[in-house]
RONUGU-818683 format. One line per 5 residues: number of its first residue (from 1); their letters; for each residue x negated, y, z of C-alpha. Coordinates in steps of 0.05 Angstrom, whole numbers, plus 5000, padded with zeros to 4 digits. Each point is the difference from the previous one (the first is absolute). Layout:
BEGIN
NUM) a) X:Y:Z ~ ... $
This chain:
BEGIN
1) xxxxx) 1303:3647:8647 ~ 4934:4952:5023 ~ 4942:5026:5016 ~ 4976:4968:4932 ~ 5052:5023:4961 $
6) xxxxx) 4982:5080:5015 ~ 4921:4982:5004 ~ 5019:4979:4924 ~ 5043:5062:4983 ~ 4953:5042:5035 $
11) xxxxx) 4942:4978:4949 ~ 5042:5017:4944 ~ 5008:5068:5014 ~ 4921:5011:4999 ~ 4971:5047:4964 $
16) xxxxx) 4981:4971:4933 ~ 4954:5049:4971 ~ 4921:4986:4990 ~ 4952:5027:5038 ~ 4968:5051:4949 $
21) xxxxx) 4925:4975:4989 ~ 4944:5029:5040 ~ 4961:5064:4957 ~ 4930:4980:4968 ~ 4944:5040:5013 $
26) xxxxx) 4994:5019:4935 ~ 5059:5039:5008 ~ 4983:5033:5057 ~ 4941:5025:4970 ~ 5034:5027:4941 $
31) xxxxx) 5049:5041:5041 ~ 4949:5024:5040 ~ 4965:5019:4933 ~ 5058:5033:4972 ~ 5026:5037:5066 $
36) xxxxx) 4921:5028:5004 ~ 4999:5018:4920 ~ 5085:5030:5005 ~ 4959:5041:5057 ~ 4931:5019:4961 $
41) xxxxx) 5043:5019:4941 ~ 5049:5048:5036 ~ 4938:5034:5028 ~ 4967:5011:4945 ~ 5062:5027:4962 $
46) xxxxx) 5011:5054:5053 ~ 4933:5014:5007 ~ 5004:5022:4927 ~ 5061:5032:4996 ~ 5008:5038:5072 $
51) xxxxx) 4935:4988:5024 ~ 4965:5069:4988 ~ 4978:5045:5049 ~ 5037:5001:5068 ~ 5038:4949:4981 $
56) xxxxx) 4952:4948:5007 ~ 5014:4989:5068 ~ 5077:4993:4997 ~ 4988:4955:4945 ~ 4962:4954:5032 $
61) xxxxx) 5042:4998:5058 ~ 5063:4981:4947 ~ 4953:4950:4969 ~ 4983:4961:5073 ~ 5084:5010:5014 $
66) xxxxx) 5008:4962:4937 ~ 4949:4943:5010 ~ 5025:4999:5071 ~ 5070:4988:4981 ~ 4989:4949:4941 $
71) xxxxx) 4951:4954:5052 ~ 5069:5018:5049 ~ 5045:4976:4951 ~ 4963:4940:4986 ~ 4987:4974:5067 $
76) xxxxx) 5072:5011:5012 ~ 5020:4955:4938 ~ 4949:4939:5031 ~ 5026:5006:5068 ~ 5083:4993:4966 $
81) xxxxx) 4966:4945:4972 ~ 4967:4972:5058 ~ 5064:4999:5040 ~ 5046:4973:4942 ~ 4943:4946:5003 $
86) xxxxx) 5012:4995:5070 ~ 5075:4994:5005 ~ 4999:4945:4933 ~ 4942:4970:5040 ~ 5042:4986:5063 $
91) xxxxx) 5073:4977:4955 ~ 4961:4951:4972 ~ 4968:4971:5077 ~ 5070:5000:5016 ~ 5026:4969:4942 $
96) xxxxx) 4942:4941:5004 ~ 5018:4994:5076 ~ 5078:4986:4993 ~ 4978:4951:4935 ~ 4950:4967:5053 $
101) xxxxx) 5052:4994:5053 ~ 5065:4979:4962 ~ 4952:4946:4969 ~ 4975:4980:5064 ~ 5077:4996:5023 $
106) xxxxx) 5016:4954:4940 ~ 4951:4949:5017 ~ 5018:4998:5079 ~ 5077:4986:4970 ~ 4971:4947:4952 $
111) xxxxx) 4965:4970:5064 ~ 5056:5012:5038 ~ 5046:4967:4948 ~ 4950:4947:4987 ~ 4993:4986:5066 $
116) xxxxx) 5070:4983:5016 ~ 5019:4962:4938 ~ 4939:4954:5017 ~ 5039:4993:5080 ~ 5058:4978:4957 $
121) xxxxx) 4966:4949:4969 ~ 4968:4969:5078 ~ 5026:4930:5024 ~ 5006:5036:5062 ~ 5072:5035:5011 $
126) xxxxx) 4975:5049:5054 ~ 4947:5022:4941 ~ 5058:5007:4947 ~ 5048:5040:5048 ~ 4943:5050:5020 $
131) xxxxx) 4990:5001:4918 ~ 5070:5020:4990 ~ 5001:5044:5059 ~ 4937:5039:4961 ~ 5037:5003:4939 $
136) xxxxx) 5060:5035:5026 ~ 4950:5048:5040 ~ 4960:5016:4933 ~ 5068:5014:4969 ~ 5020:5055:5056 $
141) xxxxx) 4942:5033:4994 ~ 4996:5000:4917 ~ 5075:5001:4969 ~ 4971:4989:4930 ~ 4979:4933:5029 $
146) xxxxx) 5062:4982:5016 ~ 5039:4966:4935 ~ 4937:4951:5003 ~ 5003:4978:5062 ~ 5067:4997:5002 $
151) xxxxx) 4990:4953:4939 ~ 4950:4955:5039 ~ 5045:4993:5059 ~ 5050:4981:4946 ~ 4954:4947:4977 $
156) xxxxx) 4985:4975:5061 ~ 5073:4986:5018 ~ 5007:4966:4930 ~ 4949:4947:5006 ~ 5006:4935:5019 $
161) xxxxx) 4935:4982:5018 ~ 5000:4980:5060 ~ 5065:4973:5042 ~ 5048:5056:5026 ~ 5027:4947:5053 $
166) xxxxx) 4934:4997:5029 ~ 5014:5052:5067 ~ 4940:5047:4995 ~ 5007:5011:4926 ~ 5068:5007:5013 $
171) xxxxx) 4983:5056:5041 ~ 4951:5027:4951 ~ 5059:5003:4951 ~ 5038:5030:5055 ~ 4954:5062:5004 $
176) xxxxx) 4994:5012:4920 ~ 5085:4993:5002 ~ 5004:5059:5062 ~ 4944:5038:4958 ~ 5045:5010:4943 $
181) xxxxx) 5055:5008:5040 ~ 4969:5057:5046 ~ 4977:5036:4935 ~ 5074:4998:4953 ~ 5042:5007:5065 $
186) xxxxx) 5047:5062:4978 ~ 5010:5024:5064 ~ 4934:5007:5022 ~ 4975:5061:4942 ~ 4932:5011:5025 $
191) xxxxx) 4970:4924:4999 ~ 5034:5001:4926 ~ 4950:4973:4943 ~ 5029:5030:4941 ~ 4988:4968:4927 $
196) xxxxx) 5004:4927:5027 ~ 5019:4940:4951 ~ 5026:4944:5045 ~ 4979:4935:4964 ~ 5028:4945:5042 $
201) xxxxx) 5028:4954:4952 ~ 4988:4918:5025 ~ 4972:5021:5060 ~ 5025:4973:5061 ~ 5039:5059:5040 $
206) xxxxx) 5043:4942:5049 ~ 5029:5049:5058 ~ 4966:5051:4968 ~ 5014:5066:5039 ~ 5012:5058:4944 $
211) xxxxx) 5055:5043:5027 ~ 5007:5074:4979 ~ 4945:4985:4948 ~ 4994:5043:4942 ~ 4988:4937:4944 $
216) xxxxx) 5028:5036:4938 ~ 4988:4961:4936 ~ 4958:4950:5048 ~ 4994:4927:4966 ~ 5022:4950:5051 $
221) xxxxx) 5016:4945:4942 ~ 4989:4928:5019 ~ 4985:5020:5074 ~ 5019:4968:5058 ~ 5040:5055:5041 $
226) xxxxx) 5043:4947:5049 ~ 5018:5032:5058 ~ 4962:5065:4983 ~ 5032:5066:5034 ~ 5007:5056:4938 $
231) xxxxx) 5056:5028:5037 ~ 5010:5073:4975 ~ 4945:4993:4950 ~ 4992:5032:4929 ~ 4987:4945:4947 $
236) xxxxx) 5033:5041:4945 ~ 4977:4975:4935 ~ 4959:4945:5039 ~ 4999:4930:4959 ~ 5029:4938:5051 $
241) xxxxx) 5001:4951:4942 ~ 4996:4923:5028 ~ 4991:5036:5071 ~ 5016:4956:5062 ~ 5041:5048:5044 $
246) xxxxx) 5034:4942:5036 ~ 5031:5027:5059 ~ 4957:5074:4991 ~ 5020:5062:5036 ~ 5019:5058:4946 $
251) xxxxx) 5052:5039:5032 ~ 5008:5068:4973 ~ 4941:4978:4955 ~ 4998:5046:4932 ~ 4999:4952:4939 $
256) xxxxx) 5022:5042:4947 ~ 4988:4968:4933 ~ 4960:4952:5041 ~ 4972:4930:4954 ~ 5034:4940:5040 $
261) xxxxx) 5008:4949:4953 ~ 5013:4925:5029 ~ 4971:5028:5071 ~ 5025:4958:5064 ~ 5036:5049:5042 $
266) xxxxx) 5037:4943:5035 ~ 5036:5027:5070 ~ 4953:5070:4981 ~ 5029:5061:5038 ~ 5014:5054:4949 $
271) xxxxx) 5050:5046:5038 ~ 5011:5058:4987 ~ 4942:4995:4944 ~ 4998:5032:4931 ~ 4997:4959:4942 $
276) xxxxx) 5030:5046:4946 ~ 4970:4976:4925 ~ 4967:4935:5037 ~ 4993:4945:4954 ~ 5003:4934:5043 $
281) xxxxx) 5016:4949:4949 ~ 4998:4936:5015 ~ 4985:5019:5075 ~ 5026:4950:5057 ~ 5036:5051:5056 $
286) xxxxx) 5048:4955:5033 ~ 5010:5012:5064 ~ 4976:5071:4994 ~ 5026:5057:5032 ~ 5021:5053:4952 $
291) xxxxx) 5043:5043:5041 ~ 5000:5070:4981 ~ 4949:4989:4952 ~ 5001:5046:4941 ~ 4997:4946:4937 $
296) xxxxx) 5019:5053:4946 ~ 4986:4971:4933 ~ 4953:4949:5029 ~ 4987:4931:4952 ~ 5035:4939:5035 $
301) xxxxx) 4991:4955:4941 ~ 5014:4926:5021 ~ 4973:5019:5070 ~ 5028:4962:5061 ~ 5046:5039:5052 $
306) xxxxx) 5035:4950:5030 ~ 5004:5014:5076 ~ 4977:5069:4997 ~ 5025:5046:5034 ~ 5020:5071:4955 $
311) xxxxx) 5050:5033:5051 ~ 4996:5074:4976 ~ 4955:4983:4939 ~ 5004:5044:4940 ~ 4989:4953:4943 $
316) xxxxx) 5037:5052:4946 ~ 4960:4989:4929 ~ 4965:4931:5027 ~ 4991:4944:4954 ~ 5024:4938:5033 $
321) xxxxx) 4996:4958:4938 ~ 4991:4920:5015 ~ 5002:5029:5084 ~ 5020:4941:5052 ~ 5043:5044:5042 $
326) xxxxx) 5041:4944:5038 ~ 4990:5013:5080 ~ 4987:5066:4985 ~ 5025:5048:5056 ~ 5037:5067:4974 $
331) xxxxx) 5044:5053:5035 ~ 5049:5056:4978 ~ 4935:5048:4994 ~ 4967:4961:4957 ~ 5006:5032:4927 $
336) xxxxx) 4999:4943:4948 ~ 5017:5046:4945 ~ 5071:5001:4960 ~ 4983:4946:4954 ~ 4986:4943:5056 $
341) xxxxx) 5042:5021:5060 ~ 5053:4955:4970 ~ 4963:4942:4986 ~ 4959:5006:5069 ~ 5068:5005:5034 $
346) xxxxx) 5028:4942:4965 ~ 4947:4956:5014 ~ 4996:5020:5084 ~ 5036:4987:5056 ~ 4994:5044:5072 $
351) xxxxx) 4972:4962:5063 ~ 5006:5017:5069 ~ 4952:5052:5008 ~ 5040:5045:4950 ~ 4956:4992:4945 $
356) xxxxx) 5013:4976:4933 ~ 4961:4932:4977 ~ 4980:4974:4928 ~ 5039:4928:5001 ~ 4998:4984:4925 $
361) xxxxx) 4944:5019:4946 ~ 5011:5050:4957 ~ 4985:4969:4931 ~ 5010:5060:4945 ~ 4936:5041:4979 $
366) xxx) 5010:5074:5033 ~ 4972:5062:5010 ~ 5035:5043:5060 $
């Protein structure tokens, strides 16, 4: 937990309850009145009723016990008082010097924060990397500052204001990309920003370095990821629609039930990767190598295989509907499923590396 976050939690458990208002004067004067009368009157009443003869004396001396004891009693109640005073007194100085400080650390994160967004926005690229190098400190120090910066780094890889080939904004980029990636990389638990929403969709991610990256349900739609290294990453439920993945790095990659509709993943290296419930419809993966990958029930619609390379790929469940599969590389561990293993076979011939290739297309409709 930040130093803000138990300044803040710390205020909340603060005594709530009102200091109790000061006593008027006039009150004082009345209980004075009313101890002195409660003190008169017990005099006089034992005076009258055991006050004969020798008894005088004692009775007196009972009477000045009993005035002595009610003034006793009294100052004892105003000094209870005076401390509870005291003690309320001091809970609410404490109270009114964590609201001071917590406010005074909310404005030094808004100039922080305001600070750095205004480096982004320099014509200068050694101001806008020391801005993004701020940001990422501000969001170390204060994790509930973190899903908005991660949001403006975001933003600042999406736009397309000024050119990306240009080499020290490409470097600026460069520093906002190993950002992210030094904050979601899975094997590296205590730089972890939880509670991220990676919005990268258009932006231009070309060699992009994103390997072991947590990017669950990040949106990568219309981006261009050529070349980019997600080897080993999780982009479960992450949306790839219209992606440019063109020769992209994603072995062992996670894409369970992964969006990848009409995405270029043209020569893409998806060993070993999981694509179980994918939909890549329309998608353009020839020349991509599928071996071992796990393509359970994953949506091939009218996508184009040809040349790819699924030695040991599981495609049991997968709709290849409309799928070019001619050049398409297969082996004796690759599970087409019982209702294609005939057709497939039909339509291959072995080569001379002992694999099994796709010479004719495969025309019927059909779900493995």
């Amino acid at each position: 937990m930040s130093f803000l976050a138990r300044r803040r939690e710390s205020r909340e458990r603060v005594d709530e309850s009102p200091l109790p208002p000061a006593l008027p004067v006039r009150a004082i004067v009345i209980g004075g009145a009313l101890v002195l009368a409660s003190a008169v009157a017990a005099v006089t009443l034992l005076l009258r009723f055991f006050g004969t003869g020798q008894n005088q004396l004692d009775v007196i001396r009972t009477a000045g016990t009993i005035i002595v004891g009610t003034g006793g009693a009294a100052a004892l109640l105003l000094a209870a008082r005076r401390q509870r005073w005291t003690e309320l007194t001091l809970k609410h100085q404490e109270k009114v010097a964590a609201e001071t400080q917590l406010d005074a650390l909310e404005r030094r994160i808004t100039e922080l924060y305001t600070k750095a967004a205004d480096q982004l926005g320099s014509d200068q690229a050694p101001v806008r990397l020391a801005g993004l190098y701020a940001l990422e400190r501000l969001a170390h120090d204060n994790p509930g500052q973190r899903e908005m910066i991660g949001n403006v780094l975001c933003a600042y890889l999406r736009m397309h204001t000024r050119s990306a080939e240009a080499p020290e904004e490409r470097q600026v980029r460069l520093a906002a990309q190993r950002i992210l990636h030094r904050h979601r990389y899975e094997l590296r638990p205590s730089l972890f920003w939880d509670g991220l929403t990676i919005d990268l969709s258009g932006a231009d991610l070309s060699k992009a370095n994103f390997e072991h990256m947590d990017l669950f349900n990040a949106d990568f739609s219309g981006a261009d990821l050529s070349d980019a290294n997600l080897g080993w990453a999780s982009l479960d439920n992450a949306g790839l629609s219209d992606a440019d993945l063109t020769g992209a790095k994603l072995e062992s990659a996670s894409l369970n039930h992964a969006d990848v509709l009409r995405s270029d993943l043209i020569g893409a290296d998806l060993r070993d990767a999981n694509l179980g419930r994918a939909d890549l419809t329309g998608s353009d993966l020839s020349l991509a190598d599928l071996s071992g990958a796990d393509l359970t029930n994953a949506g091939f619609r009218d996508a184009d295989l040809s040349g790819a390379n699924l030695a040991g790929a599981d495609l049991t469940g997968s709709d290849l509907t409309g799928a070019e599969l001619r050049g398409a590389r297969w082996g004796h561990r690759t599970c087409w499923g019982e209702n294609l293993i005939e057709s497939i076979d039909a339509a291959s011939d072995p080569d001379a590396d002992g694999y099994v290739i796709v010479r004719e297309p495969v025309l019927e409709a059909f779900r493995t």
